[in-house]
N, C-alpha and C positions, 0 to 999 in steps of 0.2 A: 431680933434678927428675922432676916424674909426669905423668902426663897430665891434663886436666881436661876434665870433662865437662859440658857446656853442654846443659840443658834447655830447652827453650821451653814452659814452660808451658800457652800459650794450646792446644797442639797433642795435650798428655796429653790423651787421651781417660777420659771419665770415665761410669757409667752412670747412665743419665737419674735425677736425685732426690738423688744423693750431695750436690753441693753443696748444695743447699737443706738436706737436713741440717746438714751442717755449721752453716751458718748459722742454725740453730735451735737448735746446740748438741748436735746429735746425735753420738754421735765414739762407734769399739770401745771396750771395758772394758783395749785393749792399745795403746792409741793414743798415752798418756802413756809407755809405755815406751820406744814407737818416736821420739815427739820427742825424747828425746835426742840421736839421731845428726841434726839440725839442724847442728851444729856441722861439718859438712862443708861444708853451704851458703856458698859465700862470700860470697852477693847478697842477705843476709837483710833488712837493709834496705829493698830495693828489691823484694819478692815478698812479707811475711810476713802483709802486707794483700790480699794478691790475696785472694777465696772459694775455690779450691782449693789454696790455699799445703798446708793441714793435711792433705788426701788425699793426699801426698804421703808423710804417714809411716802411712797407716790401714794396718793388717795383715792386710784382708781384700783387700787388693790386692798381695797378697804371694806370691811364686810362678809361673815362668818367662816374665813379663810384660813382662822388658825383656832385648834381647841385643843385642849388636855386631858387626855388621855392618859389613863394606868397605863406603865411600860408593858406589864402583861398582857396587856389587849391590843396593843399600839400596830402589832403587823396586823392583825386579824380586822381591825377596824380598818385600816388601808386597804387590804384587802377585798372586802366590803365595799368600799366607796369606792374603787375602781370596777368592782364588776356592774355597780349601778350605772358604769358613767364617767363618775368623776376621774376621769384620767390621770390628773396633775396631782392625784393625792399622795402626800411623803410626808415620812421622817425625817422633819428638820431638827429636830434638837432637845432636848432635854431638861427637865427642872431638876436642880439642885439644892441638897437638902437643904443649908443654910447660904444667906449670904453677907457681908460685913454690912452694907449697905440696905436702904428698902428699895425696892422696882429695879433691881440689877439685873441687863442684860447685857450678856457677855456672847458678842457676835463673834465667831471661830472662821477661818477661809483656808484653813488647810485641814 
């Protein structure tokens, strides 16, 4: 068993205008490359209609944007990376202990 990783959605920070694209149809020229790895998603169902489900695979959001953190340290480390700066930094989501599958990520939108 692996662990699985629980996104919340609602929480990924996104910059001002991306969704609207999306919803226009706008998407990288490597966008289609990256939805294949979808197939990790196990809540596809249940997210793939949200407006930022597809930012999710864009690959200009790609690049040391997400890390893992002990929940013990996880505000204090945001914390931190907002007083340097990084504005957009959040708590999107959580590891869990086990998962039935391997590389399960289970995207949340409520």
């Amino acid at each position: 068993m692996s662990p699985q990783v629980q996104i919340q959605l609602q929480k990924v920070p996104f910059y001002q205008g991306a969704i609207d694209c999306v919803e226009m149809g706008i998407e990288s020229s490597l966008q289609v490359s990256n939805v294949r790895l979808r197939r990790a998603v196990k809540s596809q169902e249940q997210v793939r209609s949200h407006p930022a489900y597809p930012l999710l695979f864009d690959p200009q959001t790609a690049g040391g944007l997400l890390a893992a953190v002990p929940k013990d340290y996880a505000e204090q480390c945001v914390a931190e990376l907002r007083a340097s700066g990084a504005s957009f930094a959040a708590i999107i989501g959580s590891v869990l202990e086990k998962a039935s599958a391997p590389e399960v990520i289970n995207v949340v939108s409520a």
